[in-house]
C-alpha positions in Angstrom: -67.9 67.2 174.2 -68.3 63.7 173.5 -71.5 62.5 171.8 -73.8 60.5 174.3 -75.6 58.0 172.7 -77.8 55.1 173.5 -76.7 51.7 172.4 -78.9 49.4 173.7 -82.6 48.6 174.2 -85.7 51.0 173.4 -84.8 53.8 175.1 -83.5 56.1 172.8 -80.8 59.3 172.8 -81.2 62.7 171.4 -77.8 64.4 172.2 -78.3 68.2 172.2 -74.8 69.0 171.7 -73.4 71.8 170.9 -75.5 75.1 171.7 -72.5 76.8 170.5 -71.5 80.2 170.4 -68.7 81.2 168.6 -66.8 84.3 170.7 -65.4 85.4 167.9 -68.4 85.9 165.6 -70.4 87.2 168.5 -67.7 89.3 170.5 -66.7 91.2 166.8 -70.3 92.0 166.3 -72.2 92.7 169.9 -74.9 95.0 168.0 -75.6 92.7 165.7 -75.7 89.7 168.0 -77.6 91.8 170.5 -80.3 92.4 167.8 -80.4 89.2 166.8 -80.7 87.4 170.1 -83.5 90.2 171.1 -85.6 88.8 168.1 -85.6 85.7 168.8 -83.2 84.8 166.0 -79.5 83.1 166.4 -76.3 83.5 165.1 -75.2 80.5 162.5 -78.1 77.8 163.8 -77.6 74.4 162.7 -79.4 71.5 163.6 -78.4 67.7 162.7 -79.5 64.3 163.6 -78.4 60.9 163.2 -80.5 57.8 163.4 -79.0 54.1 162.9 -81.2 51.5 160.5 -81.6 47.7 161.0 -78.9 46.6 157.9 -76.4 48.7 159.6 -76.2 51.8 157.9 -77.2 55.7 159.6 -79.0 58.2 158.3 -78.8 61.7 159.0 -80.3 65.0 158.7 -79.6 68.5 158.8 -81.5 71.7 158.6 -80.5 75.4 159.7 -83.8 77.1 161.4 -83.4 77.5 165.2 -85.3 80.0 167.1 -85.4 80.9 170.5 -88.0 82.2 172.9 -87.9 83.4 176.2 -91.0 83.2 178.2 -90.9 84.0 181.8 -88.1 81.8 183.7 -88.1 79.2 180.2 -85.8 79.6 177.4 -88.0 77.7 174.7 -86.0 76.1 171.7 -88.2 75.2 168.5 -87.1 73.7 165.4 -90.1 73.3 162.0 -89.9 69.7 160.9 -90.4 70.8 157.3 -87.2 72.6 157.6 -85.1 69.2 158.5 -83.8 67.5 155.4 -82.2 63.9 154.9 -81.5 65.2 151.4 -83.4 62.0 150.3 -86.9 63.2 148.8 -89.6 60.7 149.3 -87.9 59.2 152.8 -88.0 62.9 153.9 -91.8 62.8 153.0 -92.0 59.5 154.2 -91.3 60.6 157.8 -92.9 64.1 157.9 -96.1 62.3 156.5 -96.8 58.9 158.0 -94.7 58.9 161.4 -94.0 62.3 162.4 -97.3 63.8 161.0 -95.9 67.6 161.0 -98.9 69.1 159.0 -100.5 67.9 162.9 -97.6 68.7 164.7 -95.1 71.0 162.8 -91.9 72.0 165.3 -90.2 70.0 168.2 -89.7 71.7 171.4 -87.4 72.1 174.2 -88.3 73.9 177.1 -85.5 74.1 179.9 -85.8 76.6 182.4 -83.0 79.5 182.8 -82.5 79.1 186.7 -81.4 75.2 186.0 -78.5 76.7 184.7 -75.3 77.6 186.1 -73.8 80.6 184.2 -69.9 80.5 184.8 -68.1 84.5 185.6 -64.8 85.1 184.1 -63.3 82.7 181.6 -65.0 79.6 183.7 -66.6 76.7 182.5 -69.7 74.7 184.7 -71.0 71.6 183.9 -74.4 70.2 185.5 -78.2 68.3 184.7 -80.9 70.1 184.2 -84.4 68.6 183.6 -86.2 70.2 180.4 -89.6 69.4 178.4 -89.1 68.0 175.1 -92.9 68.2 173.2 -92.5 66.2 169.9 -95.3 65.1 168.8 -97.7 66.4 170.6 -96.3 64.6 173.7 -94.6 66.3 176.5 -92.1 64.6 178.2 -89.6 65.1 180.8 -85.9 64.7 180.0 -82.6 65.3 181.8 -80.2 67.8 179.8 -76.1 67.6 180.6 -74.9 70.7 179.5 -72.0 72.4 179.6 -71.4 76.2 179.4 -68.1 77.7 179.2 -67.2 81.6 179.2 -65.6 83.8 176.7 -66.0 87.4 177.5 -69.9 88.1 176.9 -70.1 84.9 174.8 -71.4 80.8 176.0 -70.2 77.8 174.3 -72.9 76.0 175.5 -73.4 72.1 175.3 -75.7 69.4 176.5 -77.6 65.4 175.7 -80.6 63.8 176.9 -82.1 60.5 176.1 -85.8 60.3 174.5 -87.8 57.1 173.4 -89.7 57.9 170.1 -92.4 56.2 171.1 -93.2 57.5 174.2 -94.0 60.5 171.8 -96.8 58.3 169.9 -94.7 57.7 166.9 -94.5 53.8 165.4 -91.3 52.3 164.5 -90.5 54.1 161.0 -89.0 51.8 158.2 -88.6 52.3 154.2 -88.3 49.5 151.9 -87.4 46.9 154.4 -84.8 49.1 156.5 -86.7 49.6 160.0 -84.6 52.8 161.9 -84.2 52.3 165.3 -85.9 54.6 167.4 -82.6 56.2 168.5 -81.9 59.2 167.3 -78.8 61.4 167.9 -79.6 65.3 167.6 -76.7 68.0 167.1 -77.6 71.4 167.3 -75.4 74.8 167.3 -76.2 78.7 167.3 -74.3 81.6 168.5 -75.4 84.2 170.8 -74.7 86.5 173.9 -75.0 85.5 177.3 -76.8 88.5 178.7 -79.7 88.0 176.1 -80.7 84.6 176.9 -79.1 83.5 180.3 -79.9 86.6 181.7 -81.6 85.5 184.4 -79.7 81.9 185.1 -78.1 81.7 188.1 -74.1 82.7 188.1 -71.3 80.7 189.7 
């Protein structure tokens, strides 16, 4: 799926891409997916941002806690700040600290609800927008999610991007030693699991 990013002006992108479930992993091991997925854990998470700088260069992090929730008709994604690394010390500090403030506010959310959905039968695909809540910062906003799902037996490869503005979340401009970022940011994120423990209760093509 191609990476939808914003590249122009102050709004920026956050491109959820890739809530991917590998059928393979998942269909060879349904128990252990099933568990998994029951827990609130996922299979393989990966999270990964991107973020370009003013003298041209990007910088990007990665970390590997995902968890998911369901509460009601929301599947609830949440991924700890402290667990996101740049692999550069005092920037990584830098932001937690002065711009994000995670001791205040620790995780980012997204909250999209299951109905939005549209679960493909069979081998299928479906593609659609869905509007989700991101809270980041202690700010709620609304954003629109493309996803895509696509089917392989009790497996979703699912995918999806929406835009954000950082500072509509309260958070100033960030910059280290005379590189200012931009506030766009780019946001990969991947996890396998089983269809019929999360979209349970999304509507079906």
């Amino acid at each position: 799926m191609t990476n939808l990013r914003a590249i122009a002006g102050t709004i920026s992108r956050v491109s959820l891409v890739g809530l991917l479930v590998v059928a393979g992993g998942v269909a060879g091991a349904p128990r252990a997916a099933s568990a998994a997925a029951t827990a609130g854990g996922l299979i393989s998470p990966s999270v990964t941002f991107t973020i370009a700088t003013s003298n041209g260069t990007k910088i990007t992090g990665k970390g590997t806690e995902l968890k998911l929730e369901n509460q009601g008709g929301w599947l609830i994604f949440k991924v700890p700040l402290s667990a996101v690394t740049t692999d550069h010390g005092q920037r990584d500090r830098q932001m937690r600290d002065r711009y994000l403030e995670s001791d205040t506010h620790p995780v980012v959310e997204l909250r999209i609800a299951r109905d939005a959905l549209k679960i493909p039968k069979g081998g299928g695909a479906s593609e659609g927008t869905a509007t989700a809540k991101l809270n980041l910062h202690g700010k709620s906003r609304d954003v629109n999610v493309r996803y895509l799902l696509e089917r392989k037996g009790e497996a979703l490869q699912v995918s999806g991007s929406f835009e954000i503005d950082l500072r509509v979340h309260g958070i100033d401009t960030p910059s280290y030693r005379g590189v200012t970022v931009n506030p766009k940011v780019a946001v990969q994120v991947s996890f396998g699991t089983i269809d019929r423990e999360v979209f349970a209760q999304a509507n079906a093509l």
